[in-house]
PQR file of N, CA, C, O and H, with PARSE charges and radii, in Angstrom:
ATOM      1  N   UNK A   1      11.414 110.008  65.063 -0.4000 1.5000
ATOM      2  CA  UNK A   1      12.034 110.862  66.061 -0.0000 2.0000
ATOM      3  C   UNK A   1      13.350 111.351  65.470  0.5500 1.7000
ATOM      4  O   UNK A   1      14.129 110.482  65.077 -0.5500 1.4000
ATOM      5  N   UNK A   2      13.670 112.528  65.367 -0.4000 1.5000
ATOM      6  CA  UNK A   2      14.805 113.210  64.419 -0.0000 2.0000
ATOM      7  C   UNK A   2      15.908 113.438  65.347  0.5500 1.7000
ATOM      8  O   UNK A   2      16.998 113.759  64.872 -0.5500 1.4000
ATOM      9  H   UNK A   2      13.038 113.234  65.686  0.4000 1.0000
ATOM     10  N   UNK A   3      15.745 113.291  66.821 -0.4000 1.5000
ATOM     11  CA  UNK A   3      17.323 113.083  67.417 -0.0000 2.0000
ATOM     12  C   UNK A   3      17.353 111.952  69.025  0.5500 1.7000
ATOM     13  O   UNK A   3      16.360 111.869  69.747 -0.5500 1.4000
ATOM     14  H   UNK A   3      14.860 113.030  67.206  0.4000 1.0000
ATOM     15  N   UNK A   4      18.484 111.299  69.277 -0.4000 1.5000
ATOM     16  CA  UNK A   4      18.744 110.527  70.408 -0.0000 2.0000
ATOM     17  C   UNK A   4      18.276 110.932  71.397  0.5500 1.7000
ATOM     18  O   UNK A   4      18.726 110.271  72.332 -0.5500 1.4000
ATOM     19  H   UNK A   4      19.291 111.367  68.690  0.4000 1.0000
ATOM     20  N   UNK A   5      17.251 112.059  71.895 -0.4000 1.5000
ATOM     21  CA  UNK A   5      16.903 112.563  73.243 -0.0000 2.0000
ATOM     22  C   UNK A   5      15.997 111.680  73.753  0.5500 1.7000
ATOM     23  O   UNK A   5      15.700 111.905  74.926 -0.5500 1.4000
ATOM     24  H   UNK A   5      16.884 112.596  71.136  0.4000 1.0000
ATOM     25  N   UNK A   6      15.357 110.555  73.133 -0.4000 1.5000
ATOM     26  CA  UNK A   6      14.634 109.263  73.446 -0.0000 2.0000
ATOM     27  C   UNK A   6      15.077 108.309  72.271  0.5500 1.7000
ATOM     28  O   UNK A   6      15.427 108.492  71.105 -0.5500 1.4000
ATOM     29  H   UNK A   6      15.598 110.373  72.180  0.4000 1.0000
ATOM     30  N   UNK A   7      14.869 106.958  73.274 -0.4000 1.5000
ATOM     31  CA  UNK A   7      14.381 106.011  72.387 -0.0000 2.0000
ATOM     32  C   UNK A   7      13.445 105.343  72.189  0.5500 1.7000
ATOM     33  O   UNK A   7      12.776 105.262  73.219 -0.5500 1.4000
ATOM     34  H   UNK A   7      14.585 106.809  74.221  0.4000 1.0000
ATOM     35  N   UNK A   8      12.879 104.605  71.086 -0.4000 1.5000
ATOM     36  CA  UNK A   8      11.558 104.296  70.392 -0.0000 2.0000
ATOM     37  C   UNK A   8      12.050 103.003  71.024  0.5500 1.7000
ATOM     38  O   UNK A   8      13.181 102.548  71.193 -0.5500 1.4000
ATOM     39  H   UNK A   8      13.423 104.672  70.249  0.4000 1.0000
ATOM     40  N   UNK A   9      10.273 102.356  71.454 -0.4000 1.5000
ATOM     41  CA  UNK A   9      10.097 101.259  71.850 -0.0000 2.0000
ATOM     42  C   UNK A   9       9.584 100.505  70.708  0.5500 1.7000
ATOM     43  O   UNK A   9       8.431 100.854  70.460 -0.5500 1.4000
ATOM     44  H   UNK A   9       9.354 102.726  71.317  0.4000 1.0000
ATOM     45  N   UNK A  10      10.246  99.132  69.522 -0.4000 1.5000
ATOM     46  CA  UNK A  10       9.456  98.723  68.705 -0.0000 2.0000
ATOM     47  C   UNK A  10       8.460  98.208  68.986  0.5500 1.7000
ATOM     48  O   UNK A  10       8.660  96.993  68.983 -0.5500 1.4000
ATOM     49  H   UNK A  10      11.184  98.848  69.724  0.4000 1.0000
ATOM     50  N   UNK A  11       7.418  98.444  69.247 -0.4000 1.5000
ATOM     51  CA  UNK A  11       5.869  97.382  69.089 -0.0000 2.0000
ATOM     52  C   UNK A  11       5.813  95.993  68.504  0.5500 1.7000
ATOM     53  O   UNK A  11       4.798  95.298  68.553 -0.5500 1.4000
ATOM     54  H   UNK A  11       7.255  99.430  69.249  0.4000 1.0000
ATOM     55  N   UNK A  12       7.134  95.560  67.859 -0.4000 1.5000
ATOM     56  CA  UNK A  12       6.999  94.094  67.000 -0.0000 2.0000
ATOM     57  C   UNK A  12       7.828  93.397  67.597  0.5500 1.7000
ATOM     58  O   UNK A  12       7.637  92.257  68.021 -0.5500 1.4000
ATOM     59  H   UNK A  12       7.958  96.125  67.819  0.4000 1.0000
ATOM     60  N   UNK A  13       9.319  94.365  67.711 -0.4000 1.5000
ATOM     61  CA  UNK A  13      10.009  92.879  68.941 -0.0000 2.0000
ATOM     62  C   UNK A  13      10.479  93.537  70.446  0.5500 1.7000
ATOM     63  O   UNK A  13      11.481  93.190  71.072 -0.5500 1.4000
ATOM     64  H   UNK A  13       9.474  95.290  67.367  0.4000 1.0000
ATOM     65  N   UNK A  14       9.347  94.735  70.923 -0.4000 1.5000
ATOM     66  CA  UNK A  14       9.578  95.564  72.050 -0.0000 2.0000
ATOM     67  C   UNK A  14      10.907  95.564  72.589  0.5500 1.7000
ATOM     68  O   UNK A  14      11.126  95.627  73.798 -0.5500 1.4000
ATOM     69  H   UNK A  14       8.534  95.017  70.414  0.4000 1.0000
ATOM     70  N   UNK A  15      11.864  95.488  71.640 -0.4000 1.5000
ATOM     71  CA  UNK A  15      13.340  96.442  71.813 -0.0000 2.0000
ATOM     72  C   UNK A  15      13.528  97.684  71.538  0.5500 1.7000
ATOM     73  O   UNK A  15      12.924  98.028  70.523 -0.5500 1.4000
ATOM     74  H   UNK A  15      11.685  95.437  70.657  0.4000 1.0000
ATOM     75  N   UNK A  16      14.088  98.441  72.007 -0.4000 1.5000
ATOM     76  CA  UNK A  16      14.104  99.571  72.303 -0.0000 2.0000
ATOM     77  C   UNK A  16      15.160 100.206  70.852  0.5500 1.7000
ATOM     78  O   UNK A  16      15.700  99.295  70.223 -0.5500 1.4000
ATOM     79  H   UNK A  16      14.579  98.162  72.831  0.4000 1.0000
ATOM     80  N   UNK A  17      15.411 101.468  70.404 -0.4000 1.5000
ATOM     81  CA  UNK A  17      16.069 101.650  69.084 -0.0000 2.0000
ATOM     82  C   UNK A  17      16.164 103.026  69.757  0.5500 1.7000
ATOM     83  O   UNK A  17      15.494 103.511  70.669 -0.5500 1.4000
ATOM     84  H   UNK A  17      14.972 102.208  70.914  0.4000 1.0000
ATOM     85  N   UNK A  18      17.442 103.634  68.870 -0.4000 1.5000
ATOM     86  CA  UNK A  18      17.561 105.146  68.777 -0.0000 2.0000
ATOM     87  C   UNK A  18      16.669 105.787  67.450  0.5500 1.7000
ATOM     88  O   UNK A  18      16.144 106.898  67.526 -0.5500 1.4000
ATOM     89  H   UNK A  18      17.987 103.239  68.130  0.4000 1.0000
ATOM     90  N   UNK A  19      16.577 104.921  66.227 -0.4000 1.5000
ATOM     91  CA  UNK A  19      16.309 105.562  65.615 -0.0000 2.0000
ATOM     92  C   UNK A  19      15.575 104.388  64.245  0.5500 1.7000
ATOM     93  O   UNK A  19      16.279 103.379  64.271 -0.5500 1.4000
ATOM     94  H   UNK A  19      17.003 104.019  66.166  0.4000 1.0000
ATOM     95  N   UNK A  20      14.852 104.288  63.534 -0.4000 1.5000
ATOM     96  CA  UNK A  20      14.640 103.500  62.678 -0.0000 2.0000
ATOM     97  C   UNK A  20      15.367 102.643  61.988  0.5500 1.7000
ATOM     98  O   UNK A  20      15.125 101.439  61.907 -0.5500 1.4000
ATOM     99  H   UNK A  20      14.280 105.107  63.513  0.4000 1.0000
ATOM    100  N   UNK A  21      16.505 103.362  61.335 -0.4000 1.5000
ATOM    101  CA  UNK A  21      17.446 102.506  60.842 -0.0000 2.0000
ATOM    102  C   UNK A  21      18.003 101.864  61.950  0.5500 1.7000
ATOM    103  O   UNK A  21      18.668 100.879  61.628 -0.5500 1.4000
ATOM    104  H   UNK A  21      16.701 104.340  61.401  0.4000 1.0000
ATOM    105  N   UNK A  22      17.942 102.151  63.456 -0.4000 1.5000
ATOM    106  CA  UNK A  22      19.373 100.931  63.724 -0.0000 2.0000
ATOM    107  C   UNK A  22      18.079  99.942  64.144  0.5500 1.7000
ATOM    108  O   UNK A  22      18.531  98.965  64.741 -0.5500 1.4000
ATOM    109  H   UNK A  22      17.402 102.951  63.718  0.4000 1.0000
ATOM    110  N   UNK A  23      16.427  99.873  64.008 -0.4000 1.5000
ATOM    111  CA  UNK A  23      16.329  98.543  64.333 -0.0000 2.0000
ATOM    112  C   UNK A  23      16.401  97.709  62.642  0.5500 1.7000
ATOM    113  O   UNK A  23      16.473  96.502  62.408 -0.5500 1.4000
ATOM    114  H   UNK A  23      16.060 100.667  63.523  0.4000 1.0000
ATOM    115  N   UNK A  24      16.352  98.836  61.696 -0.4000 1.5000
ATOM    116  CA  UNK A  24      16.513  98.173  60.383 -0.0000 2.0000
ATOM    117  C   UNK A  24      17.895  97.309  60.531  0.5500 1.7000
ATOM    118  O   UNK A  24      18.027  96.215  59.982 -0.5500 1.4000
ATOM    119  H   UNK A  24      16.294  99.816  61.886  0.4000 1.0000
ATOM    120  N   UNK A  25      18.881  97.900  61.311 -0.4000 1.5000
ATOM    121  CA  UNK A  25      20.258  97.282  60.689 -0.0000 2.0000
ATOM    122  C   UNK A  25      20.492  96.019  62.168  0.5500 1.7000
ATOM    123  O   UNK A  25      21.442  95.256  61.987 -0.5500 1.4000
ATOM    124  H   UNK A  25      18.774  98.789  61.757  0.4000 1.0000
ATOM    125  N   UNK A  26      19.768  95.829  63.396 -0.4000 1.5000
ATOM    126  CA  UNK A  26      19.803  95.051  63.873 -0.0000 2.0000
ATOM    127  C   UNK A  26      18.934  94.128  63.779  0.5500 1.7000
ATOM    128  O   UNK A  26      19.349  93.177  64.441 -0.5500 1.4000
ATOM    129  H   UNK A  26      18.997  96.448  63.543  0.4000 1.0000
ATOM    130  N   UNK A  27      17.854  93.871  63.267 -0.4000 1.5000
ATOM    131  CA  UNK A  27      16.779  93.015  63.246 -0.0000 2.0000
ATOM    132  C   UNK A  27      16.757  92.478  61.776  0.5500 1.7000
ATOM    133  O   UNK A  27      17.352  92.857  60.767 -0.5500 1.4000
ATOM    134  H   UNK A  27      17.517  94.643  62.729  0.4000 1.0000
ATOM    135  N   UNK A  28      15.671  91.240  62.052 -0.4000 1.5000
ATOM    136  CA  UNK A  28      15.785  90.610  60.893 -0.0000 2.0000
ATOM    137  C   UNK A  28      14.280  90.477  60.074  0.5500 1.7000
ATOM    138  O   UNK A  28      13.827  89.648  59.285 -0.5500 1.4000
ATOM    139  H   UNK A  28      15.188  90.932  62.872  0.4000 1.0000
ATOM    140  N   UNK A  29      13.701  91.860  60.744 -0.4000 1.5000
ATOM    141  CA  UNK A  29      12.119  91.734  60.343 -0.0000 2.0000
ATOM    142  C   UNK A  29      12.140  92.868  59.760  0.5500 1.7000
ATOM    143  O   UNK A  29      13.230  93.226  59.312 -0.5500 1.4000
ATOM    144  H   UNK A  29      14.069  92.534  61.384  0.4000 1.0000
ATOM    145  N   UNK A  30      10.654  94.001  59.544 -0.4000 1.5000
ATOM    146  CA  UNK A  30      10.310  95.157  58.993 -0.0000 2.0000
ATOM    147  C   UNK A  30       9.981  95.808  59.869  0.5500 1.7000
ATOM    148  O   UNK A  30       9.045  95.297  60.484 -0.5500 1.4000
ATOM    149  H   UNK A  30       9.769  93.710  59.908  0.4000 1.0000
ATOM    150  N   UNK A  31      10.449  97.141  60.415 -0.4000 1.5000
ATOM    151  CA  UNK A  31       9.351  97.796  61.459 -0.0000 2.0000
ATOM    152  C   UNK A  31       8.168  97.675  61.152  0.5500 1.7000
ATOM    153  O   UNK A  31       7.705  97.635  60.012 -0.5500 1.4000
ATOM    154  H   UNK A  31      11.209  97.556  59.915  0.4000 1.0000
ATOM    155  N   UNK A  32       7.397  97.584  62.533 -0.4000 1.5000
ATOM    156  CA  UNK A  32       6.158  97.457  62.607 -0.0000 2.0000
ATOM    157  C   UNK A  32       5.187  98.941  62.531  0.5500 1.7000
ATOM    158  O   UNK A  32       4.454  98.827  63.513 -0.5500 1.4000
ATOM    159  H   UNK A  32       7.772  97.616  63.459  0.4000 1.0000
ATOM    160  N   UNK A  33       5.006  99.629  62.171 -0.4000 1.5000
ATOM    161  CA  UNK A  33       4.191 100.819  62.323 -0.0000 2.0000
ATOM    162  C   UNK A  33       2.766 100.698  63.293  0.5500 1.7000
ATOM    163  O   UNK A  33       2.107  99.683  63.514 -0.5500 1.4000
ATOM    164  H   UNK A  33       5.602  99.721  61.373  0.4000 1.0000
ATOM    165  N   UNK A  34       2.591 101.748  63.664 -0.4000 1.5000
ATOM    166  CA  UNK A  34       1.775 101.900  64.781 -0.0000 2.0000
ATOM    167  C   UNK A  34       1.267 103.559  64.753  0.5500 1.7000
ATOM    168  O   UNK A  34       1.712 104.413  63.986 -0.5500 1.4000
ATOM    169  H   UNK A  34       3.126 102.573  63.485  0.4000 1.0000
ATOM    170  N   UNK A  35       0.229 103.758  65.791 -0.4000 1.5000
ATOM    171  CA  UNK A  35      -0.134 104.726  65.691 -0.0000 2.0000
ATOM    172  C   UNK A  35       0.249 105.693  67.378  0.5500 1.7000
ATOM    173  O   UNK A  35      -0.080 106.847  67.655 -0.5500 1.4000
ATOM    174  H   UNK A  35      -0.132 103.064  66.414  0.4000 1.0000
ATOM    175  N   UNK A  36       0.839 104.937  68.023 -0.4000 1.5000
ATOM    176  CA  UNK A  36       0.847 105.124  69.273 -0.0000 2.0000
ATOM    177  C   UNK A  36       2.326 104.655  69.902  0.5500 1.7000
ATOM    178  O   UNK A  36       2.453 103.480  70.248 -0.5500 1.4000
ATOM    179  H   UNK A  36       1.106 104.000  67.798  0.4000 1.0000
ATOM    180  N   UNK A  37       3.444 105.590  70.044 -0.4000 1.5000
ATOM    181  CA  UNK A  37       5.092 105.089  70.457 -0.0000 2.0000
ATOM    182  C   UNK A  37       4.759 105.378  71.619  0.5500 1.7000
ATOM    183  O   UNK A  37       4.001 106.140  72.218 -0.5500 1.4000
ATOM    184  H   UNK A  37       3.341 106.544  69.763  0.4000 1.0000
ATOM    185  N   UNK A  38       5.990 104.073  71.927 -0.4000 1.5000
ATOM    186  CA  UNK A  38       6.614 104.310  73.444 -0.0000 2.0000
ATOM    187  C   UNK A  38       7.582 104.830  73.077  0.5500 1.7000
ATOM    188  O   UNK A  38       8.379 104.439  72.224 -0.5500 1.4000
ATOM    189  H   UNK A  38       6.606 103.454  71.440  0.4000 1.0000
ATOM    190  N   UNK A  39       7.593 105.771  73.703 -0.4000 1.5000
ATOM    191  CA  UNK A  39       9.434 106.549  74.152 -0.0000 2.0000
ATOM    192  C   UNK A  39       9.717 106.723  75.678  0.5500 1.7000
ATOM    193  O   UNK A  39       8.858 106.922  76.538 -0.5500 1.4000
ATOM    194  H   UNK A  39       6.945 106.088  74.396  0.4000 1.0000
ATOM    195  N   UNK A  40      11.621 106.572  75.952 -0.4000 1.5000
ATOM    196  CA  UNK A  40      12.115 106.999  76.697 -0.0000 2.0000
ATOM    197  C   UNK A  40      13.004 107.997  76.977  0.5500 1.7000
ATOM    198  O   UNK A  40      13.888 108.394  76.218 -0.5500 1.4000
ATOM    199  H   UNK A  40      12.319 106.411  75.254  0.4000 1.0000
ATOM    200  N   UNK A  41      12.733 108.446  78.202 -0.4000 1.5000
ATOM    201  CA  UNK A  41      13.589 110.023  77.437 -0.0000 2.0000
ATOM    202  C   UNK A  41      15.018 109.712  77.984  0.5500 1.7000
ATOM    203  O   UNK A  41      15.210 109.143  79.058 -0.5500 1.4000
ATOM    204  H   UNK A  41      12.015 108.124  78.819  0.4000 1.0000
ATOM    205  N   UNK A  42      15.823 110.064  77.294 -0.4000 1.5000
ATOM    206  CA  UNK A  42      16.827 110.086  78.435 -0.0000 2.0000
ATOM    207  C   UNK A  42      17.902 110.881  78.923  0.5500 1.7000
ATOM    208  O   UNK A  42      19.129 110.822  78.994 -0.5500 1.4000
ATOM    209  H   UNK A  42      15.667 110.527  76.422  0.4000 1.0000
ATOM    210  N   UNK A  43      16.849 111.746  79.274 -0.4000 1.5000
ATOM    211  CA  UNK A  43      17.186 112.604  80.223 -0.0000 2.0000
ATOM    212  C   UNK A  43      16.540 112.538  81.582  0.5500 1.7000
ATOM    213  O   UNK A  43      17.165 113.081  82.494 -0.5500 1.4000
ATOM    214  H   UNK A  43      15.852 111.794  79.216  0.4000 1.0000
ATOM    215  N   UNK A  44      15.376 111.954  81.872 -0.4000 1.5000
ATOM    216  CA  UNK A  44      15.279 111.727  82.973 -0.0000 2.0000
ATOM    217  C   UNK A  44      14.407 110.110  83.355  0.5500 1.7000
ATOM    218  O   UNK A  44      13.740 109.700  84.305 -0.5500 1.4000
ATOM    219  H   UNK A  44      14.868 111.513  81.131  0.4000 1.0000
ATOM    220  N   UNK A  45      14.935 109.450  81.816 -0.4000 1.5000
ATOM    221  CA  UNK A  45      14.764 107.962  82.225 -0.0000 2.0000
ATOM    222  C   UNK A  45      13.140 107.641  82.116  0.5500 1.7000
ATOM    223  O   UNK A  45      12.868 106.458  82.319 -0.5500 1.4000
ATOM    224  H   UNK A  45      15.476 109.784  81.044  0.4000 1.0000
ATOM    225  N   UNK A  46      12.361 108.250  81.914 -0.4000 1.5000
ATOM    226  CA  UNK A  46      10.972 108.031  82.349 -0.0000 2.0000
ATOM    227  C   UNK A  46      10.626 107.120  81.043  0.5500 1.7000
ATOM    228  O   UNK A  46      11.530 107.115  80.209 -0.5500 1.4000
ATOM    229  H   UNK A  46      12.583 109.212  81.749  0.4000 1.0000
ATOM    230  N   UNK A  47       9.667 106.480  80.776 -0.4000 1.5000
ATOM    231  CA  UNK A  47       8.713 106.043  79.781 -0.0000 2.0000
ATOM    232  C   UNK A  47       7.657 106.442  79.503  0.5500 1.7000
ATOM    233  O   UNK A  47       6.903 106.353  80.472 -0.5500 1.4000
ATOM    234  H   UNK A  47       8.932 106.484  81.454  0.4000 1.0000
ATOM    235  N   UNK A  48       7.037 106.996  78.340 -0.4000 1.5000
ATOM    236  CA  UNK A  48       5.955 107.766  78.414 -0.0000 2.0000
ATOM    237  C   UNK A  48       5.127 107.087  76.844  0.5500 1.7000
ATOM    238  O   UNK A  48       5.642 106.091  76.336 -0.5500 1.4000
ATOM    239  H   UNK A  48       7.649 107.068  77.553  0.4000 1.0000
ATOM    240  N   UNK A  49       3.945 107.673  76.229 -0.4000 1.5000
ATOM    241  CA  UNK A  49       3.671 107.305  74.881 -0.0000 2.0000
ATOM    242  C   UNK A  49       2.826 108.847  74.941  0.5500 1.7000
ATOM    243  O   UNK A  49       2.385 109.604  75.805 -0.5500 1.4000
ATOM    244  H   UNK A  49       3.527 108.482  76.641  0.4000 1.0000
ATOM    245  N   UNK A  50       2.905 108.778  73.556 -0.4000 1.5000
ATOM    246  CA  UNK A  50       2.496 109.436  72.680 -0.0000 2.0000
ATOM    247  C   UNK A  50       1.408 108.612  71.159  0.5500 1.7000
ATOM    248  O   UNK A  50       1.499 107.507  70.623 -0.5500 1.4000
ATOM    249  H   UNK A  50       3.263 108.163  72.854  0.4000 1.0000
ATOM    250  N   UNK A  51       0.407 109.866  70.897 -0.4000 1.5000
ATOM    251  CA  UNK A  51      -0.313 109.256  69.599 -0.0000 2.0000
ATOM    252  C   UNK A  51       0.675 109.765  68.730  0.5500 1.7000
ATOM    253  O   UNK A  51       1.290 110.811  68.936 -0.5500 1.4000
ATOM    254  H   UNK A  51       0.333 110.763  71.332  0.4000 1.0000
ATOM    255  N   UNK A  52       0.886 108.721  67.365 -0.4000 1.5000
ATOM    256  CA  UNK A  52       1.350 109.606  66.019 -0.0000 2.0000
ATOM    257  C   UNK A  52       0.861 110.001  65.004  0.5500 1.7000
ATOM    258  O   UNK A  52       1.029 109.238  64.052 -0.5500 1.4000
ATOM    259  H   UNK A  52       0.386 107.871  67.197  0.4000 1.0000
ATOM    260  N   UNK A  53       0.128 111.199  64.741 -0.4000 1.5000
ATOM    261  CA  UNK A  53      -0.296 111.520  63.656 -0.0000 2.0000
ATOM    262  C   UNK A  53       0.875 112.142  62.739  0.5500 1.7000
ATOM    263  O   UNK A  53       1.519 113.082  63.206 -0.5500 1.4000
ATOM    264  H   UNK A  53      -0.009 111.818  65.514  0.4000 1.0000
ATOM    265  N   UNK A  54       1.116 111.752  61.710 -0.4000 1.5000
ATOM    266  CA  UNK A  54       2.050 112.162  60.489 -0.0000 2.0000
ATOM    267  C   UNK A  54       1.216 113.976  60.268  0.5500 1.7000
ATOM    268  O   UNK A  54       1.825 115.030  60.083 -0.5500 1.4000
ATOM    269  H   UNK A  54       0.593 110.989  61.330  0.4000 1.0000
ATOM    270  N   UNK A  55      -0.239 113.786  60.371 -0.4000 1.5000
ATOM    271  CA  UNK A  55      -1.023 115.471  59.804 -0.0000 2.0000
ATOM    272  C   UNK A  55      -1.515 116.077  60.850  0.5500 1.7000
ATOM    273  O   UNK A  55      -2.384 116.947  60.791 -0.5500 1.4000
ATOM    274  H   UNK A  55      -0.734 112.930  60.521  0.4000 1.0000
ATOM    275  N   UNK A  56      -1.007 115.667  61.843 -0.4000 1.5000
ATOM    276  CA  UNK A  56      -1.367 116.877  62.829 -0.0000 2.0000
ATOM    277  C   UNK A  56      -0.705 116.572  64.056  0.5500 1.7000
ATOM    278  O   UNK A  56      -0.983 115.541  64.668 -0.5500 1.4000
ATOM    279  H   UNK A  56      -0.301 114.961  61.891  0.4000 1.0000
ATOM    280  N   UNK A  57       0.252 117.484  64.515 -0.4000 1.5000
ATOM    281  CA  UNK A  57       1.855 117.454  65.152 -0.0000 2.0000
ATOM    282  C   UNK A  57       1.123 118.914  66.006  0.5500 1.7000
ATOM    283  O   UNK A  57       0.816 119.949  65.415 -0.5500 1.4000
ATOM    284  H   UNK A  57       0.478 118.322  64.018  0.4000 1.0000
ATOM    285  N   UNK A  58       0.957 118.681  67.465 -0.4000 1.5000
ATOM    286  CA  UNK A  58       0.913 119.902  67.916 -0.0000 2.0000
ATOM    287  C   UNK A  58       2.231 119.660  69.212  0.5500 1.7000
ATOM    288  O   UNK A  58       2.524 118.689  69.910 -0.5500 1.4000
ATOM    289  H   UNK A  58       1.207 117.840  67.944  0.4000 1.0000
ATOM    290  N   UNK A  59       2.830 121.151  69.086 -0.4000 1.5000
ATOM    291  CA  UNK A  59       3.888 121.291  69.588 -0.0000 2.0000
ATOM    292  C   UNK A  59       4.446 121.262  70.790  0.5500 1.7000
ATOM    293  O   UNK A  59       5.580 121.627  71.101 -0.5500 1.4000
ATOM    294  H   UNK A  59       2.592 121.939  68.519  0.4000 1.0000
ATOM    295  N   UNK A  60       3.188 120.588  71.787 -0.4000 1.5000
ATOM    296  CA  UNK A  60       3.368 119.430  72.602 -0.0000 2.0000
ATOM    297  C   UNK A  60       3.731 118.326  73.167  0.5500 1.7000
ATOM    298  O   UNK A  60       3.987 117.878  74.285 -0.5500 1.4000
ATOM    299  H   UNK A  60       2.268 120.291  71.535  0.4000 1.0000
ATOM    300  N   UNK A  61       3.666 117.912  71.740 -0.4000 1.5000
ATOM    301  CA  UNK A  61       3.887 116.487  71.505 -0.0000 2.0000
ATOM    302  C   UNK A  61       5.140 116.666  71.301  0.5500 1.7000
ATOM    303  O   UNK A  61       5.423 115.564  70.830 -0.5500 1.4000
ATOM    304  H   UNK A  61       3.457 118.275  70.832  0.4000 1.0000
ATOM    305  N   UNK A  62       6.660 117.589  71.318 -0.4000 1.5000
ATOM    306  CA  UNK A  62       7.717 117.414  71.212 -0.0000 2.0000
ATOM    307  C   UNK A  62       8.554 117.510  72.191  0.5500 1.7000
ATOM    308  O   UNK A  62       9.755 117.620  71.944 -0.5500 1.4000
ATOM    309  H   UNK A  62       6.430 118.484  71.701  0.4000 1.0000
ATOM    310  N   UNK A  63       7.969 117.480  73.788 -0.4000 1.5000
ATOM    311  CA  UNK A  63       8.552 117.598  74.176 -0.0000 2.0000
ATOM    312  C   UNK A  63       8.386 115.940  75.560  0.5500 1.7000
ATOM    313  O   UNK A  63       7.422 115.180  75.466 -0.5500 1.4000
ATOM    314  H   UNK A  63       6.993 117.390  73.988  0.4000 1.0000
ATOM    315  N   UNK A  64       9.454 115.736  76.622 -0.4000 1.5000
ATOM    316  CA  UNK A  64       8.977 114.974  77.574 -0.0000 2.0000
ATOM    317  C   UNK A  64       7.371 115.513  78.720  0.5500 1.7000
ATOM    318  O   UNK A  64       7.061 116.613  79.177 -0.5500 1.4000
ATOM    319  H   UNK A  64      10.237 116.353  76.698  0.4000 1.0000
ATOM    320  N   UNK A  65       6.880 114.517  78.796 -0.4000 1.5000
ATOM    321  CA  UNK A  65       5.483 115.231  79.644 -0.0000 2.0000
ATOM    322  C   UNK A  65       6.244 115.483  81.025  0.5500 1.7000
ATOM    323  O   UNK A  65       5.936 116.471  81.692 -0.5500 1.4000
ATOM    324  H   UNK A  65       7.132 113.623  78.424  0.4000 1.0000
ATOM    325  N   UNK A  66       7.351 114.497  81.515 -0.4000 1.5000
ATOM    326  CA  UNK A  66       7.733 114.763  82.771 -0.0000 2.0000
ATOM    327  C   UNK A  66       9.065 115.419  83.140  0.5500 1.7000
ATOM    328  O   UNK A  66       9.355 115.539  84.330 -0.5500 1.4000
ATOM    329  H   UNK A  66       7.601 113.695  80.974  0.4000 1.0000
ATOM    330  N   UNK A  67       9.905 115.859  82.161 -0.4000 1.5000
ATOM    331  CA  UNK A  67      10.876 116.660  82.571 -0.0000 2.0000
ATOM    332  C   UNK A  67      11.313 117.975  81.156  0.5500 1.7000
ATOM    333  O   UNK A  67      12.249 118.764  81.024 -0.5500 1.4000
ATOM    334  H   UNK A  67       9.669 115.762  81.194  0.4000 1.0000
ATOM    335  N   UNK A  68      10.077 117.647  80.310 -0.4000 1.5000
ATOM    336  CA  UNK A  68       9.972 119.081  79.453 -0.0000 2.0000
ATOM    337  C   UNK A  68      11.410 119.154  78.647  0.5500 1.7000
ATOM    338  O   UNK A  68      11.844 120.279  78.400 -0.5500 1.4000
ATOM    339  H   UNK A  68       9.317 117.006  80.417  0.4000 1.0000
ATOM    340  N   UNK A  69      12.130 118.059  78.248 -0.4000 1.5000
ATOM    341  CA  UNK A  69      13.351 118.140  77.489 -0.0000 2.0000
ATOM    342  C   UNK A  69      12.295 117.855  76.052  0.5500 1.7000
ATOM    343  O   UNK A  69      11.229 117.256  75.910 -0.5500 1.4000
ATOM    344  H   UNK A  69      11.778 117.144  78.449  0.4000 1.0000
ATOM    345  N   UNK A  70      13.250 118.655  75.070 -0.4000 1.5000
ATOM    346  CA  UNK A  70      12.500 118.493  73.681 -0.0000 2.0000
ATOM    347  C   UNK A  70      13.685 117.387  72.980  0.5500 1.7000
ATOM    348  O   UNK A  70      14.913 117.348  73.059 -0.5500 1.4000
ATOM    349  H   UNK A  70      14.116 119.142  75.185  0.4000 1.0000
ATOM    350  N   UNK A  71      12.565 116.443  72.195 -0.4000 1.5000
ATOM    351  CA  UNK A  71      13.163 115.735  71.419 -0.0000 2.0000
ATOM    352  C   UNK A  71      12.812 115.575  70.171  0.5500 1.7000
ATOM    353  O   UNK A  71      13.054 114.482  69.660 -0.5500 1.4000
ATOM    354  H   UNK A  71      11.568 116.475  72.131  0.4000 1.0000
ATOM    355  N   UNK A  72      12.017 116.841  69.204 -0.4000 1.5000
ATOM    356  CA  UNK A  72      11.577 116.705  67.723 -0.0000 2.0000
ATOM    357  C   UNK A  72      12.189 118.120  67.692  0.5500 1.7000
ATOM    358  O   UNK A  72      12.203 118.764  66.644 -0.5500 1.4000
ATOM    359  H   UNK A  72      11.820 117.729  69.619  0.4000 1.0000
TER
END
């Protein structure tokens, strides 16, 4: 996720992160990769998921499903 408009739910110790590196620089494990994030938006607080494909990004997928703020 390339900016703070959500945060990523880790799947390995389901704490919540702004961004990869800060669960790199708070944790004492490896992110876990997955194919499927939780995010929260926060802008209107909701929790939602998304699939992640790295090869196929449709421009849907960048935004919240429930209050349409973009966060890619």
């Amino acid at each position: 996720i390339l900016n703070a408009k959500v945060s990523v739910r880790a799947s390995c110790c389901k704490r919540w992160f702004d961004c990869p590196e800060c669960h790199r620089e708070s944790s004492d494990h490896p992110l876990q990769k997955d194919d499927e994030l939780t995010l929260a938006c926060k802008t209107c607080k909701k929790v939602f998921r998304i699939r992640y494909d790295a090869t196929e990004s449709d421009e849907s997928d960048h935004y919240c499903p429930r209050c349409d703020t973009k966060y890619v």
